[in-house]
N, CA and C atoms of all chains as a GROMACS GRO file, in nm:
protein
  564
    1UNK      N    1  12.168   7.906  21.316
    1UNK     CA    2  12.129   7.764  21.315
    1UNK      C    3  12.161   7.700  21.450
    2UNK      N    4  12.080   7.630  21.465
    2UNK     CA    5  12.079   7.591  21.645
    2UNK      C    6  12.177   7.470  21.653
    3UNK      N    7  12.227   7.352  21.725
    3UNK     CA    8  12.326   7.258  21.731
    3UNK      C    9  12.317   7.138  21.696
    4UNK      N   10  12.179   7.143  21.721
    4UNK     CA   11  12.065   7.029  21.698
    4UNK      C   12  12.100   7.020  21.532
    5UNK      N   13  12.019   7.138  21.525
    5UNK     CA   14  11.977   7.101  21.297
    5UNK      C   15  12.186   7.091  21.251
    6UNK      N   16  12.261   7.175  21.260
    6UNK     CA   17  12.382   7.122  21.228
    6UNK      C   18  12.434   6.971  21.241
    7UNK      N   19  12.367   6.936  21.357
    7UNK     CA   20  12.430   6.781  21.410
    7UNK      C   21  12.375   6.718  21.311
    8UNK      N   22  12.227   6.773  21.295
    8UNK     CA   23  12.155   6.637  21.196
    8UNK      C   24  12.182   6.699  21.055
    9UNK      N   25  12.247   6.810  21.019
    9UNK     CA   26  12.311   6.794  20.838
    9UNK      C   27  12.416   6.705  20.851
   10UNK      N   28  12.517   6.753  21.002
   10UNK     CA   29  12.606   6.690  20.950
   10UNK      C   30  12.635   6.514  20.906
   11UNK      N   31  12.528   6.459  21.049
   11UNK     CA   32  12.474   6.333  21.065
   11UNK      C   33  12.449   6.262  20.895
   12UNK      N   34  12.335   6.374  20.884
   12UNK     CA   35  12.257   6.319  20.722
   12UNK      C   36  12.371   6.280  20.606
   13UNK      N   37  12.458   6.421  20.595
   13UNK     CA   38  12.552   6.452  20.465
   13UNK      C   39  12.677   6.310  20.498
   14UNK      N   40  12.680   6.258  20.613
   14UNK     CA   41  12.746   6.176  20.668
   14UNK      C   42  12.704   6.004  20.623
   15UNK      N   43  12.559   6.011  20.562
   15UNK     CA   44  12.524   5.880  20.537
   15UNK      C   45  12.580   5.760  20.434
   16UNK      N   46  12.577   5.848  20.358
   16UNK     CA   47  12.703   5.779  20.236
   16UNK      C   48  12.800   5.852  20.203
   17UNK      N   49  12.897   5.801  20.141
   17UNK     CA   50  13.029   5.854  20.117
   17UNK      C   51  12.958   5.965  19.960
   18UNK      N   52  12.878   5.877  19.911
   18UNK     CA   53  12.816   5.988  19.760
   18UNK      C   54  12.676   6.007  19.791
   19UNK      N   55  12.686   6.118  19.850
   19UNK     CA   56  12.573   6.136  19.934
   19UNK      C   57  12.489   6.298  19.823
   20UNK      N   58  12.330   6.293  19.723
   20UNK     CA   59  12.261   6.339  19.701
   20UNK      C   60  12.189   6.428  19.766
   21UNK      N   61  12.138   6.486  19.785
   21UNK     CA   62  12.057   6.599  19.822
   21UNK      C   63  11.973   6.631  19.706
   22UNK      N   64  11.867   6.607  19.705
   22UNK     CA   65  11.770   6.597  19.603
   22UNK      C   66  11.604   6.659  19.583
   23UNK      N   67  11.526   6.708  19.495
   23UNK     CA   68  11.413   6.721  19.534
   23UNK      C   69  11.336   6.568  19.483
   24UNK      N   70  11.287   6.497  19.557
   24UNK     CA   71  11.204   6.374  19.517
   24UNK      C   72  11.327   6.249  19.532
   25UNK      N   73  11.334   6.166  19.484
   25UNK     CA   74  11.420   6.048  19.513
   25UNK      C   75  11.441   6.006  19.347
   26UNK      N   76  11.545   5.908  19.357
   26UNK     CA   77  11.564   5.886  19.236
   26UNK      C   78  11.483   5.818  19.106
   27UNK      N   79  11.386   5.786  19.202
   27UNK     CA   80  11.280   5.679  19.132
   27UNK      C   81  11.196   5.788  19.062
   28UNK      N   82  11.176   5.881  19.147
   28UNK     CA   83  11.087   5.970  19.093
   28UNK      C   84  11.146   6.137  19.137
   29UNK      N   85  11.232   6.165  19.097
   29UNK     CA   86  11.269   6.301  19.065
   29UNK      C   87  11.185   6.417  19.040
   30UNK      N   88  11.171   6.528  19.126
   30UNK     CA   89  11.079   6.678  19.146
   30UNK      C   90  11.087   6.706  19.045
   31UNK      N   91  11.237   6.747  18.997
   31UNK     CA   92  11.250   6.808  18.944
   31UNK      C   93  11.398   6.798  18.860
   32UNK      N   94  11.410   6.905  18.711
   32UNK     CA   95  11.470   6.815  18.584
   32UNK      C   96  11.641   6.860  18.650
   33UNK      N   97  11.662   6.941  18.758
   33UNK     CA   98  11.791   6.956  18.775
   33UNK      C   99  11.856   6.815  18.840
   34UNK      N  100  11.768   6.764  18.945
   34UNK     CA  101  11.758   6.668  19.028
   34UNK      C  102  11.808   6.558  18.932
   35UNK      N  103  11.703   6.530  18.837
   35UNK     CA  104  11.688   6.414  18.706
   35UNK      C  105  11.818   6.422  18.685
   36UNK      N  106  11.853   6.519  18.635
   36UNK     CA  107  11.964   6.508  18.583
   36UNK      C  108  12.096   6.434  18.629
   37UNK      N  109  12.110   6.460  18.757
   37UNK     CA  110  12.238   6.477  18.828
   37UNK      C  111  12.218   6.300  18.883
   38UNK      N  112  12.108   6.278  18.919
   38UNK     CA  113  12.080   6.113  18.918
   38UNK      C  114  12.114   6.043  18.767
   39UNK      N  115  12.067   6.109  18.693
   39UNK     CA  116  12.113   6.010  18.552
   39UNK      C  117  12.269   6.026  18.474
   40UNK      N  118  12.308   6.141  18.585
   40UNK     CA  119  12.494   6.117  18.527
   40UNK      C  120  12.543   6.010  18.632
   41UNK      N  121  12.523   6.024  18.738
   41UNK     CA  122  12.553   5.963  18.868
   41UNK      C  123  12.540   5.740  18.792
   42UNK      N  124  12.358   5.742  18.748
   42UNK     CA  125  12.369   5.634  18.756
   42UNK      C  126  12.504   5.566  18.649
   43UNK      N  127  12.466   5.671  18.501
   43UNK     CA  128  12.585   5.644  18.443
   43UNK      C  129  12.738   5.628  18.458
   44UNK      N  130  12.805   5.676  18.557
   44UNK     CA  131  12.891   5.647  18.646
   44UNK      C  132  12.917   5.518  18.691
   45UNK      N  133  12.792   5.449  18.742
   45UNK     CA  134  12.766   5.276  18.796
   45UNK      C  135  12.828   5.306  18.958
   46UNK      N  136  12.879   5.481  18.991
   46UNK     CA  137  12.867   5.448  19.162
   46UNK      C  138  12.717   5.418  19.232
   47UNK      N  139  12.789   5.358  19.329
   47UNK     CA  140  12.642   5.345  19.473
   47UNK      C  141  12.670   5.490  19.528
   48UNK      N  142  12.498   5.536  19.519
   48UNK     CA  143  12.520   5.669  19.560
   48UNK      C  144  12.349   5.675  19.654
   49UNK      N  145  12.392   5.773  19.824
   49UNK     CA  146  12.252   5.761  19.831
   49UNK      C  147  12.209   5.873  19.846
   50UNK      N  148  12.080   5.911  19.887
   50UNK     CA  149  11.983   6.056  19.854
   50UNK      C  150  11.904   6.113  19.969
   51UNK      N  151  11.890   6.236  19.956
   51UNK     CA  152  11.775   6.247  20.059
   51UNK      C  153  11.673   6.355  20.010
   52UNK      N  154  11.564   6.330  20.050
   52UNK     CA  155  11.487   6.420  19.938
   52UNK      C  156  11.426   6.531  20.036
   53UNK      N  157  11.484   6.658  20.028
   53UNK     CA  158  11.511   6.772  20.111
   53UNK      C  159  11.356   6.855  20.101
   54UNK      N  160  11.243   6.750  19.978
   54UNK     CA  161  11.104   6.829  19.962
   54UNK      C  162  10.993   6.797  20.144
   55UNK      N  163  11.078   6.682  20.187
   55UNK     CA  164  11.017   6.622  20.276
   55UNK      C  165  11.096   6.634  20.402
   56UNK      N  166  11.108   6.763  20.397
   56UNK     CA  167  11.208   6.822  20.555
   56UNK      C  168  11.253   6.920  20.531
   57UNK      N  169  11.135   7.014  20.518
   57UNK     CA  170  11.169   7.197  20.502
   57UNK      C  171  11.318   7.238  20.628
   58UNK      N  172  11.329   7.206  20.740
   58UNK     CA  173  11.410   7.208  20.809
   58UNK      C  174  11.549   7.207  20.768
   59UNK      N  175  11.570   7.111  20.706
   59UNK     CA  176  11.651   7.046  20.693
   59UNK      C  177  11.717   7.123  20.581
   60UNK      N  178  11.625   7.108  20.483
   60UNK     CA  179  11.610   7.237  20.307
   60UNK      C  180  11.683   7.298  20.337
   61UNK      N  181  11.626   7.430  20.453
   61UNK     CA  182  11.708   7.582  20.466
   61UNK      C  183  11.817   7.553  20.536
   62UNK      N  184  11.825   7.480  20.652
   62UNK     CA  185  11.967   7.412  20.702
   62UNK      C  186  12.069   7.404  20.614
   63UNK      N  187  12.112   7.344  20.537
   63UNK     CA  188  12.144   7.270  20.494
   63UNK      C  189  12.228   7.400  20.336
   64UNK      N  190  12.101   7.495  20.301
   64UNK     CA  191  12.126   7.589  20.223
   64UNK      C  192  12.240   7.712  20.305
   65UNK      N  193  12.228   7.677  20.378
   65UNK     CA  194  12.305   7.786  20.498
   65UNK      C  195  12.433   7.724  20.547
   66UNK      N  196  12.407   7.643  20.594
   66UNK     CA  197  12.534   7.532  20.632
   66UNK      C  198  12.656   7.577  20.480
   67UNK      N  199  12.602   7.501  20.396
   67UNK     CA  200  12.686   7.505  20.258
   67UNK      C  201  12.720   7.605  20.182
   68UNK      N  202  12.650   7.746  20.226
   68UNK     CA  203  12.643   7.870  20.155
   68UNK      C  204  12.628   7.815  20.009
   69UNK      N  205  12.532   7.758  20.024
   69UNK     CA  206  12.494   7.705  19.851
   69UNK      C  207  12.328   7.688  19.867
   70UNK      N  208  12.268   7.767  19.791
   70UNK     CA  209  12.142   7.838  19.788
   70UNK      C  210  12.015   7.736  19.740
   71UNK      N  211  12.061   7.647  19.660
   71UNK     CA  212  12.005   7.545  19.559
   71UNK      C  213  12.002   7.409  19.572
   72UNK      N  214  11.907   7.353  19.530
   72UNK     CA  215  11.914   7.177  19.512
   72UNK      C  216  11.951   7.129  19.346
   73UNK      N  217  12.003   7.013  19.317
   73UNK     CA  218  12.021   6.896  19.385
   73UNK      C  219  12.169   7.012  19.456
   74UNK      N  220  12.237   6.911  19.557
   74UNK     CA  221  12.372   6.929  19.572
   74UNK      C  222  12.384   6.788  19.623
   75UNK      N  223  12.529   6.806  19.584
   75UNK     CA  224  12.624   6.625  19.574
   75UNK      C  225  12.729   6.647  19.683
   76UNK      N  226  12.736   6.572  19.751
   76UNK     CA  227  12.874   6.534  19.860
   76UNK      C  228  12.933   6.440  19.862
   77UNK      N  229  13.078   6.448  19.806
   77UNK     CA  230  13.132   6.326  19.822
   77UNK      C  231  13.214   6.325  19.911
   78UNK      N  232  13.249   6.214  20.017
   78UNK     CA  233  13.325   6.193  20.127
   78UNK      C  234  13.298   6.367  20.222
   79UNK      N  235  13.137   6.391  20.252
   79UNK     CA  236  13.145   6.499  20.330
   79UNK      C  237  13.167   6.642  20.276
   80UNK      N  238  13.197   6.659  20.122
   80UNK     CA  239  13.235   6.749  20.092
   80UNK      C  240  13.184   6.832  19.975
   81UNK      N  241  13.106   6.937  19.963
   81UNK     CA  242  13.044   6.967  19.834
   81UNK      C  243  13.119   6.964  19.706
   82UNK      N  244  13.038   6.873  19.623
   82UNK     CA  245  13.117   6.880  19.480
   82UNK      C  246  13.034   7.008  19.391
   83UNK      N  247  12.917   7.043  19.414
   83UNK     CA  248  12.875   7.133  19.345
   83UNK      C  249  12.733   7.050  19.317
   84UNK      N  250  12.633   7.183  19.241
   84UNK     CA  251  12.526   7.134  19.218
   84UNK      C  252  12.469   7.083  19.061
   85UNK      N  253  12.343   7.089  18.992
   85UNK     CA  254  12.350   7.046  18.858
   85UNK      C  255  12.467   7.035  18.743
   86UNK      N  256  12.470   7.207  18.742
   86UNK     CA  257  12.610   7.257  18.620
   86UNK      C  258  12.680   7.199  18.630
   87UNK      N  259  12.759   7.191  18.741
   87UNK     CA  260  12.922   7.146  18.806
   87UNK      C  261  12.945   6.996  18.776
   88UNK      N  262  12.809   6.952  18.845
   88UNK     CA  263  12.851   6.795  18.801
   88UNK      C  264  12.836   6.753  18.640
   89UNK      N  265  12.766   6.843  18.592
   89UNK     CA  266  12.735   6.831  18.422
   89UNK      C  267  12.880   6.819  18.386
   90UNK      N  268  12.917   6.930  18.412
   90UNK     CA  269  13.043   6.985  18.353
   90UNK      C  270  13.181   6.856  18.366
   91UNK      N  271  13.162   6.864  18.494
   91UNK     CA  272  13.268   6.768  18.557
   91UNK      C  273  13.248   6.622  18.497
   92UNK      N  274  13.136   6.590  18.462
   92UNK     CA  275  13.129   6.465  18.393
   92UNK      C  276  13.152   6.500  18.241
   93UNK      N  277  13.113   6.605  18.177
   93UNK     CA  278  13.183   6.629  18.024
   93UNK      C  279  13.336   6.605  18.033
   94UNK      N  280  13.371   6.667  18.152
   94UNK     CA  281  13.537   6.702  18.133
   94UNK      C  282  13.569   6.568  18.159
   95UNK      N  283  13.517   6.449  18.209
   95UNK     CA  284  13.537   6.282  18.214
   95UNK      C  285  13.619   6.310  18.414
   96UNK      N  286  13.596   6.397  18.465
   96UNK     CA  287  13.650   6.451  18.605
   96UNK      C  288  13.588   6.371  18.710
   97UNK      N  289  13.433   6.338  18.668
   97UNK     CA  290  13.337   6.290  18.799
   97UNK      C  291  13.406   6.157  18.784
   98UNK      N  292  13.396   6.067  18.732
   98UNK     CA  293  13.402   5.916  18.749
   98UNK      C  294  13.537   5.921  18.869
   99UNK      N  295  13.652   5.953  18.836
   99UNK     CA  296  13.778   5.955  18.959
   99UNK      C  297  13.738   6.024  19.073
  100UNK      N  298  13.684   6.115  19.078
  100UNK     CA  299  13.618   6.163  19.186
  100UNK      C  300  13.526   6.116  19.262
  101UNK      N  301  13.470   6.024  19.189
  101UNK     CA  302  13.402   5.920  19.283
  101UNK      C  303  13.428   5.778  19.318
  102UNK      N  304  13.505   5.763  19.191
  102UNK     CA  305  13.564   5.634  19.274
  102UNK      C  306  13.673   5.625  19.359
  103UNK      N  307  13.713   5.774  19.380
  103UNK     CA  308  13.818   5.794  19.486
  103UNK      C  309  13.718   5.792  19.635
  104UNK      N  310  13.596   5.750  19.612
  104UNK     CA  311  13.502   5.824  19.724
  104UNK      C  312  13.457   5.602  19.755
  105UNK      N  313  13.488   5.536  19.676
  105UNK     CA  314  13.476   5.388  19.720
  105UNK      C  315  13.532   5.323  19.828
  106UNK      N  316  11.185   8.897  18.912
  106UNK     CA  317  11.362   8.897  18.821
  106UNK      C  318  11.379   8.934  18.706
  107UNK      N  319  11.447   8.997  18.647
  107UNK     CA  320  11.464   9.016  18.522
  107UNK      C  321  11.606   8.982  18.521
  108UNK      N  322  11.713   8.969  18.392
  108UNK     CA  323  11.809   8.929  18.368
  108UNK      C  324  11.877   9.020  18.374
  109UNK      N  325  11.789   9.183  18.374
  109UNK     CA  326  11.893   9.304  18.409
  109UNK      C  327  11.957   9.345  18.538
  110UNK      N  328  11.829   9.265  18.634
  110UNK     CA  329  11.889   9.267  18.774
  110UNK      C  330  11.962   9.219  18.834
  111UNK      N  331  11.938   9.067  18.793
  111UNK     CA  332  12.078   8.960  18.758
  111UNK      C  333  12.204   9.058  18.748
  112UNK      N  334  12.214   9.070  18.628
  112UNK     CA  335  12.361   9.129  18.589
  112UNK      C  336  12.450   9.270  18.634
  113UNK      N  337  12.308   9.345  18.717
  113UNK     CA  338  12.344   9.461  18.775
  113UNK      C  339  12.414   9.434  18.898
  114UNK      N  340  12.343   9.314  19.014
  114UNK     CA  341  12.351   9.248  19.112
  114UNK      C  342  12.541   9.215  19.064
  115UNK      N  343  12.523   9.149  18.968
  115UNK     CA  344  12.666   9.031  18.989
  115UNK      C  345  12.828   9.183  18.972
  116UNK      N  346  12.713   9.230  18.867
  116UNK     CA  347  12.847   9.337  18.824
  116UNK      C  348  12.863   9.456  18.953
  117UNK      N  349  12.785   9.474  19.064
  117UNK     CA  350  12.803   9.514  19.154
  117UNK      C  351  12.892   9.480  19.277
  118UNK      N  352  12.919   9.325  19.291
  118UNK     CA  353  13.008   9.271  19.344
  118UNK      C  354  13.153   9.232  19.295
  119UNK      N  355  13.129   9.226  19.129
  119UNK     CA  356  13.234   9.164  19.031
  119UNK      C  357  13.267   9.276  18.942
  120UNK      N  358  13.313   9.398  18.988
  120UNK     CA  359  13.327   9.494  18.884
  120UNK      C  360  13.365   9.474  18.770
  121UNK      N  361  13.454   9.407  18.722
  121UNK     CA  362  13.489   9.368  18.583
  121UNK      C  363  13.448   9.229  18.490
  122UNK      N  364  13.276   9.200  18.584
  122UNK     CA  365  13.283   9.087  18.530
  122UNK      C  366  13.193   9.156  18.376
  123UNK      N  367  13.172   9.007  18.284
  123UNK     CA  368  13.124   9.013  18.203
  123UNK      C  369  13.003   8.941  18.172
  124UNK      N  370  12.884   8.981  18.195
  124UNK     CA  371  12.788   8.904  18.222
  124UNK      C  372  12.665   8.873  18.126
  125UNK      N  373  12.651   8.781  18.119
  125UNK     CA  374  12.467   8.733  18.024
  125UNK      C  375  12.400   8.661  18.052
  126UNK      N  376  12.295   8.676  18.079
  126UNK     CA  377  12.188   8.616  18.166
  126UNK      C  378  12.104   8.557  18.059
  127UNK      N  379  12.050   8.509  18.083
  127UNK     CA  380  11.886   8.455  18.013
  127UNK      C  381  11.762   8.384  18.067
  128UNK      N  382  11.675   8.436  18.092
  128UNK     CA  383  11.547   8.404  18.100
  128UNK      C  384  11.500   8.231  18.060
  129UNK      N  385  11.544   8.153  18.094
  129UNK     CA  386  11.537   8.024  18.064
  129UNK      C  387  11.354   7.999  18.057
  130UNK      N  388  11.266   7.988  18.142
  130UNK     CA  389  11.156   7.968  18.103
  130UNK      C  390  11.063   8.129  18.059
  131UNK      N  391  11.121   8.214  18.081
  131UNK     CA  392  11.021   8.334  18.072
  131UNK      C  393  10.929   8.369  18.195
  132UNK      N  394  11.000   8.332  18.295
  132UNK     CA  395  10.868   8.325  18.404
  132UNK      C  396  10.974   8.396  18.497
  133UNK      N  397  11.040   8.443  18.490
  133UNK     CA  398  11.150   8.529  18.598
  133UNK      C  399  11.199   8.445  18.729
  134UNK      N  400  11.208   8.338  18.736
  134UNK     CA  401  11.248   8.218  18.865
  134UNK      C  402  11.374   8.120  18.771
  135UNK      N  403  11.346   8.093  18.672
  135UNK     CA  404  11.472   8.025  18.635
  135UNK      C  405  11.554   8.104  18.551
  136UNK      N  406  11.707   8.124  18.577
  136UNK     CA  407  11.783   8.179  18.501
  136UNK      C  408  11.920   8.087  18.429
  137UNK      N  409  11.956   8.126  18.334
  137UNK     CA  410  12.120   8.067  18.280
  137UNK      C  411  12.210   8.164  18.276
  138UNK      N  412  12.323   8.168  18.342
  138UNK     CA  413  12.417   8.293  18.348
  138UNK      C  414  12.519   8.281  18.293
  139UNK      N  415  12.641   8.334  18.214
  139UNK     CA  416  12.804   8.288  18.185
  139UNK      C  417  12.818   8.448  18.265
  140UNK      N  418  12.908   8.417  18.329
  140UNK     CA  419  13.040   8.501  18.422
  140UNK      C  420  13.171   8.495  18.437
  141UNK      N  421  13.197   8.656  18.320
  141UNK     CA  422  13.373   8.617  18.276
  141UNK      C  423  13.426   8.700  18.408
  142UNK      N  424  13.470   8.680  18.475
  142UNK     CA  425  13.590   8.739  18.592
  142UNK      C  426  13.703   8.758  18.617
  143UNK      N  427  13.790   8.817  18.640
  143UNK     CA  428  13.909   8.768  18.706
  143UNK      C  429  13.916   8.782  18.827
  144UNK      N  430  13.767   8.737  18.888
  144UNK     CA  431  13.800   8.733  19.036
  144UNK      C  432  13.828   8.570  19.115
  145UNK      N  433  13.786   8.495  18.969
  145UNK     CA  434  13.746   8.378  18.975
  145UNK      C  435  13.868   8.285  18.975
  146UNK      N  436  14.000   8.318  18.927
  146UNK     CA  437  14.127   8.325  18.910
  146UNK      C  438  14.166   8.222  19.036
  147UNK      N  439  14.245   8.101  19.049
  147UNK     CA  440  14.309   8.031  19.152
  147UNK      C  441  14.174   7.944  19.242
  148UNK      N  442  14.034   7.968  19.156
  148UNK     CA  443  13.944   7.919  19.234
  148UNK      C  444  13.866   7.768  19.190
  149UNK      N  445  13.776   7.683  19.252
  149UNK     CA  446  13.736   7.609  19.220
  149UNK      C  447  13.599   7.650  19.164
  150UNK      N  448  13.506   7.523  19.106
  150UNK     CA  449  13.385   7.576  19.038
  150UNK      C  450  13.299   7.632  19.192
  151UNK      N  451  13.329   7.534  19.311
  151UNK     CA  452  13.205   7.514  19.431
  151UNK      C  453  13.257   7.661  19.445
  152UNK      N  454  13.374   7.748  19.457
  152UNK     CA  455  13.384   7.840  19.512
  152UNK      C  456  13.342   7.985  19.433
  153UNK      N  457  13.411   7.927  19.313
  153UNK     CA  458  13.330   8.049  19.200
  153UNK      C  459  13.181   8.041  19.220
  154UNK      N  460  13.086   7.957  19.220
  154UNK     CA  461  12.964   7.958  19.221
  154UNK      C  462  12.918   8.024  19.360
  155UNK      N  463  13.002   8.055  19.451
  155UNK     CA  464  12.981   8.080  19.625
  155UNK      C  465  12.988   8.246  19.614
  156UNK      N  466  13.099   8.269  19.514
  156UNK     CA  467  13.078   8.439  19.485
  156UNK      C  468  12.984   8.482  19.441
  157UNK      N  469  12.896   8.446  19.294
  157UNK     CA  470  12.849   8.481  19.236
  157UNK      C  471  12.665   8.467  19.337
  158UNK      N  472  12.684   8.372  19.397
  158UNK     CA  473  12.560   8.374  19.464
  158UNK      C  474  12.541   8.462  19.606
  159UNK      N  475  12.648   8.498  19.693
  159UNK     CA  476  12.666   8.578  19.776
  159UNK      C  477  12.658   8.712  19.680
  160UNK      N  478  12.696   8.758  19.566
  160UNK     CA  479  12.642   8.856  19.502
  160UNK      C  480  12.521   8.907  19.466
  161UNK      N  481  12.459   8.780  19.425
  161UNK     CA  482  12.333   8.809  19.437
  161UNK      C  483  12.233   8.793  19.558
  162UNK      N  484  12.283   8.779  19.692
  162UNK     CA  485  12.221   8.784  19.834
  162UNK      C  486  12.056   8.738  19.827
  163UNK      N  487  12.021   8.811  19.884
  163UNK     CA  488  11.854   8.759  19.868
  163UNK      C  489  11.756   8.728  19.824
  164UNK      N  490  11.812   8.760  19.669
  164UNK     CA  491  11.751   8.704  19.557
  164UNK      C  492  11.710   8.530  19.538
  165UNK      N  493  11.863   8.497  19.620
  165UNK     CA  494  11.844   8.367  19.562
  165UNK      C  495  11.858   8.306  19.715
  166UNK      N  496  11.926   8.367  19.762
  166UNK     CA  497  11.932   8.289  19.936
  166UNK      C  498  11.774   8.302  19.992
  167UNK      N  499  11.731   8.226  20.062
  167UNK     CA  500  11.572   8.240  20.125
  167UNK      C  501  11.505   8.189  20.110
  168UNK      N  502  11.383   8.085  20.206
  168UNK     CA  503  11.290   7.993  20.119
  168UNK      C  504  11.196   8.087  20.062
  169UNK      N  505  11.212   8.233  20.027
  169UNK     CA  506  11.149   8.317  19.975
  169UNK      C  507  11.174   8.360  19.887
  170UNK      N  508  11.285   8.347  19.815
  170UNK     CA  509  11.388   8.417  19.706
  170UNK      C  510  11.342   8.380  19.593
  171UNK      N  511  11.317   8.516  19.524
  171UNK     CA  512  11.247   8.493  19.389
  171UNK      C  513  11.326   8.420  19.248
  172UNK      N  514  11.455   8.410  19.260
  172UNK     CA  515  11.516   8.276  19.147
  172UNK      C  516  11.491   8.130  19.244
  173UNK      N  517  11.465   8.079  19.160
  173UNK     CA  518  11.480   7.925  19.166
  173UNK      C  519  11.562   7.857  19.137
  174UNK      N  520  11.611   7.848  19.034
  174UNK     CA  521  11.734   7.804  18.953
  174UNK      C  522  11.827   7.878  18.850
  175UNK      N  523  11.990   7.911  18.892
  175UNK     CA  524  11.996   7.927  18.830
  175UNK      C  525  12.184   7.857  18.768
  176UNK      N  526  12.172   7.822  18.636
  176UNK     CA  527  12.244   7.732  18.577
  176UNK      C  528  12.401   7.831  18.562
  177UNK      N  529  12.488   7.805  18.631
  177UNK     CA  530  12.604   7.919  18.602
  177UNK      C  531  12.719   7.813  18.531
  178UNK      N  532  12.764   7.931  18.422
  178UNK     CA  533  12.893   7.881  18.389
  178UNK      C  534  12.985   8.030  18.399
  179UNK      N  535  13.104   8.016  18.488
  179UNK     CA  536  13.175   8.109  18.524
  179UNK      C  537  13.350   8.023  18.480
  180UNK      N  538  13.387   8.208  18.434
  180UNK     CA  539  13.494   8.171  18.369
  180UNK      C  540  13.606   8.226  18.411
  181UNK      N  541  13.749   8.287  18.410
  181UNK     CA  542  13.855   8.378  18.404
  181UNK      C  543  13.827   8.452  18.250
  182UNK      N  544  13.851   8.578  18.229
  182UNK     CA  545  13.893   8.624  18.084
  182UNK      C  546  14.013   8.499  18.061
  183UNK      N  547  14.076   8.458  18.114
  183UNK     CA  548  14.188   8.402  17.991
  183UNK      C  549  14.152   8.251  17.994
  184UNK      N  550  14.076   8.183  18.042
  184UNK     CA  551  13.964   8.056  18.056
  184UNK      C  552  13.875   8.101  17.922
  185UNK      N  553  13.848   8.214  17.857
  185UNK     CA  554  13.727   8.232  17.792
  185UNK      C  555  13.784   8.233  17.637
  186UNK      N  556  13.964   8.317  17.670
  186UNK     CA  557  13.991   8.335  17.534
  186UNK      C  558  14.072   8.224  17.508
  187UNK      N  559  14.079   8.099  17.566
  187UNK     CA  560  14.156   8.019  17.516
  187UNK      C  561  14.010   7.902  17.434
  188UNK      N  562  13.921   7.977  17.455
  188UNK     CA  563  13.828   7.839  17.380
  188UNK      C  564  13.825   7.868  17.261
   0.00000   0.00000   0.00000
């Protein structure tokens, strides 16, 4: 990966503190892993923002490499992967996400 | 994909894991996996999920890689027998 595309994940993953990685945006979601992880999120009531990785192949495989994480959605909070669909499923069953993100306010 | 390759793949990296796959739509691109380990032991989920996908290498790494999705729940044997 060249210095350039790193600068601009890191730049991007840098935009909000609960920062999405998504296929489509939240309004309109690609796809049902995506859906998902927006509709625990909204339930939460954090401000969280997105980027929709269908509209910057670049960025897509970047970004899959950067994280050694192969898949979309993926979630970053304060810069840091929390994991993708499952994880945050999970983590919100276990009642784990809400402190985890409001530690991210 | 089949779910046998899946599990050949993971148990190739995870010798003692315990693995079951499933065919979530029938179309060989989306899968659901549980993975009992004890390699998984002292780890987080982001990192357990980092093994199991470096196990399966090119399958799933690549804007070419024939899974698309796949849904993991990974465990320890003693994570599995306490449920």
């Amino acid at each position: 990966m060249n210095d350039e595309l790193r600068k601009r994940i890191t730049d991007t993953i840098a935009r909000g503190r609960v920062m999405l990685f998504m296929k489509g945006n939240p309004a309109m979601p690609q796809c049902g892993f995506s859906a998902a992880v927006v509709g625990i999120l909204k339930q939460t009531g954090v401000t969280f923002d997105s980027y929709n990785i269908l509209a910057d192949p670049e960025l897509r495989e970047g970004l899959k490499e950067y994280s050694s994480w192969p898949t979309y959605p993926q979630l970053y909070v304060d810069g840091k992967l929390v994991g993708g669909a499952d994880i945050v499923r999970d983590l919100h069953a276990k009642g784990e996400l809400a402190p985890l993100l409001s530690a991210a306010q | 994909m089949t779910p046998d390759d899946i599990r050949a793949r993971i148990r190739a990296a995870l010798p003692d894991a315990e693995v079951s796959v499933t065919d979530t739509t029938g179309g060989g691109d989306h899968f659901d996996a549980t993975v009992i380990s004890s390699a998984f032991a002292g780890k987080g989920p982001v990192e357990r999920h980092r093994l199991v996908y470096a196990a399966l290498g090119d399958v799933i790494i690549g804007p070419s890689a024939p899974i698309h999705a796949l849904a993991l729940t990974t465990e320890t044997p003693e994570e599995y027998q306490r449920k």
